[in-house]
C-alpha positions in Angstrom: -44.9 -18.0 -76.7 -47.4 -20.5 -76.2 -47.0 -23.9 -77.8 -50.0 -23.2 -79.8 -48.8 -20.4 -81.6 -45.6 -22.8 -82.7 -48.0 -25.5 -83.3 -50.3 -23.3 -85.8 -47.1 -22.1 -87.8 -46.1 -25.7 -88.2 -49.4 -26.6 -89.6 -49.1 -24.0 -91.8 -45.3 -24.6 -93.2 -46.6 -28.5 -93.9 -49.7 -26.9 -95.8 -52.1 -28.8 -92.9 -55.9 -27.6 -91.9 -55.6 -26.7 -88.4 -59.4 -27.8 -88.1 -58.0 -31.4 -89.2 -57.7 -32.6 -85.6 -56.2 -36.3 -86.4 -53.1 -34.4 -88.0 -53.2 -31.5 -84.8 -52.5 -34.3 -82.3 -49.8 -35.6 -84.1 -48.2 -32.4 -83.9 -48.9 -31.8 -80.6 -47.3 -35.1 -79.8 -44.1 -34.2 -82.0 -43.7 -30.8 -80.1 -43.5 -33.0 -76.6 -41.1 -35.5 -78.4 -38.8 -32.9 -79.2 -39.0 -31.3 -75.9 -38.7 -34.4 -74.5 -35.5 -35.1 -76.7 -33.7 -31.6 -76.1 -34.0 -32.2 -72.2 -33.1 -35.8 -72.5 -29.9 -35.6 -74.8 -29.3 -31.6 -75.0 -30.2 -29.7 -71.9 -30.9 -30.5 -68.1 -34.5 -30.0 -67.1 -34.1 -29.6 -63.1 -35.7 -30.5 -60.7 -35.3 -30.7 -57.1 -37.2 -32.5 -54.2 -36.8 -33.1 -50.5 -37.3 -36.4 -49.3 -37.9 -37.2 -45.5 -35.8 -40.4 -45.2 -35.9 -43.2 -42.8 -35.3 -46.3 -44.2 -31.2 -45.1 -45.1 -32.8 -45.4 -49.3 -34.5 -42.9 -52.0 -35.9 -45.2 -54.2 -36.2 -43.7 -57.6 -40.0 -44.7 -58.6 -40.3 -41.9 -55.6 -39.0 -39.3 -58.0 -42.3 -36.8 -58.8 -40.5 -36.5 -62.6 -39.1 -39.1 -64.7 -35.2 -39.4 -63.6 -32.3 -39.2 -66.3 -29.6 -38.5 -63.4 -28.4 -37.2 -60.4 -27.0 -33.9 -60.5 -26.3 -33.3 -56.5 -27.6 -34.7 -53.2 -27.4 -32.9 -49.9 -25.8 -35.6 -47.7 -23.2 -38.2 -48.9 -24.7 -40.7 -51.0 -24.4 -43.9 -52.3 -26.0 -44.6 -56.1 -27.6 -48.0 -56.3 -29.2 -49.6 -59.5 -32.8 -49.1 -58.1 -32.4 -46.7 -55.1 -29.9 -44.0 -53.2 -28.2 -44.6 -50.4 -28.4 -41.6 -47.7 -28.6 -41.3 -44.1 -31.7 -40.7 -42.4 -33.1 -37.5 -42.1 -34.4 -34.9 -44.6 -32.7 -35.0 -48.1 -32.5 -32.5 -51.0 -31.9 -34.4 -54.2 -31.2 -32.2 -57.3 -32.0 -34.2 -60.6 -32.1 -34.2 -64.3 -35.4 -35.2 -65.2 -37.4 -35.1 -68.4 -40.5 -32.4 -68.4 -43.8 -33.0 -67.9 -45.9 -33.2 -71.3 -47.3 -29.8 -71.9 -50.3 -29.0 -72.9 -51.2 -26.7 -76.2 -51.9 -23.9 -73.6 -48.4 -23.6 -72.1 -45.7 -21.5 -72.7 -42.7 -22.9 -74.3 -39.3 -21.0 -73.0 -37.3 -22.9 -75.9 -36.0 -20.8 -78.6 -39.3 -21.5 -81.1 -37.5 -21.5 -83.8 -35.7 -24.7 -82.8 -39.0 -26.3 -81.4 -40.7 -25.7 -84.7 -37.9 -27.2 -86.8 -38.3 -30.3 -84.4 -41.6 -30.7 -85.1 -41.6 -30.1 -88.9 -38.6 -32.9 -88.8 -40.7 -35.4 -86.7 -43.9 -35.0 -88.4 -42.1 -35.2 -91.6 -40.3 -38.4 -90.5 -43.1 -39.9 -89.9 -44.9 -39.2 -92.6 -42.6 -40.4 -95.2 -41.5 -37.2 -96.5 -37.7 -38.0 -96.7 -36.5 -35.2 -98.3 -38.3 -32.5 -96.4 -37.6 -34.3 -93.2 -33.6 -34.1 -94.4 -34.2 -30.2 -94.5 -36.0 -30.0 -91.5 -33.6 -31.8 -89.7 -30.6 -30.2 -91.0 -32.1 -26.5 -90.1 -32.9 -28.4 -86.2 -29.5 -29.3 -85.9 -28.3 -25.8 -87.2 -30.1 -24.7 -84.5 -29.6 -26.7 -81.5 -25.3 -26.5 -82.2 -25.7 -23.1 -83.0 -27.4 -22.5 -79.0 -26.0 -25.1 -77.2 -22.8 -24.0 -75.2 -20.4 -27.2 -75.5 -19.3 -28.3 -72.0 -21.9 -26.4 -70.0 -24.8 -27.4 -69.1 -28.0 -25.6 -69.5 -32.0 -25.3 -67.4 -34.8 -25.2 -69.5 -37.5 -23.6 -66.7 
């Protein structure tokens, strides 16, 4: 389903004009908060690069993707507090990273459902509507326990 679809059904649960652009970007950004959030604190978003190393370091402003963590490295390795250790040579580095903002054009492989209680809950947050963000939130949570497999960890594509 593409992220527009989930955005338009959001705007139309929170009784918003979807020609009312100002209140459309804030949505939009709400939608890539949450994303952000689920692969951040609830799934692993992988990703995985070579490197072609010469130095003996990965440094991790080299990452293509924001880095959360590493999840496996194709050599022994050493984790430093700005850089990996490796010996030289070409490197596959498998890492949890958080996804690249989408545009209102993509397609979302998240349960919608879950996105679109995300985005009601951040939208209402931040608009100061407490008790519908309390509702919101609660049905998000629902949600997210109810799919996420304690112990395992899961790839959003």
């Amino acid at each position: 389903m593409k992220l527009k679809k989930i955005l338009s059904d959001a705007s139309q649960l929170l009784g918003i004009d979807e020609s009312d652009k100002a209140n459309q970007k804030i949505l939009f950004r709400c939608a890539n908060l949450v994303m952000a959030n689920l692969a951040s604190n609830h799934f692993d978003y992988i990703e995985l690069q070579n490197f072609a190393v010469t130095d003996g370091k990965i440094k991790y402003i080299n990452f293509k993707k924001t880095f959360l963590k590493i999840k496996s490295v194709s050599c022994p390795y050493e984790l430093f507090i700005d850089y990996i250790c490796v010996p030289n040579g070409h490197v596959t580095v498998e890492y949890a990273c958080i996804p690249e903002f989408k545009s209102p054009n993509s397609i979302v492989s998240i349960n919608q459902s879950l996105l679109l209680y995300g985005i009601l809950n951040e939208y209402a947050s931040i608009s100061g509507l407490v008790d519908e963000a309390k509702l919101y939130g609660q049905k998000f949570e629902q949600l997210l326990f109810g799919t996420k497999e304690t112990g395992k960890s899961r790839r959003l594509p």
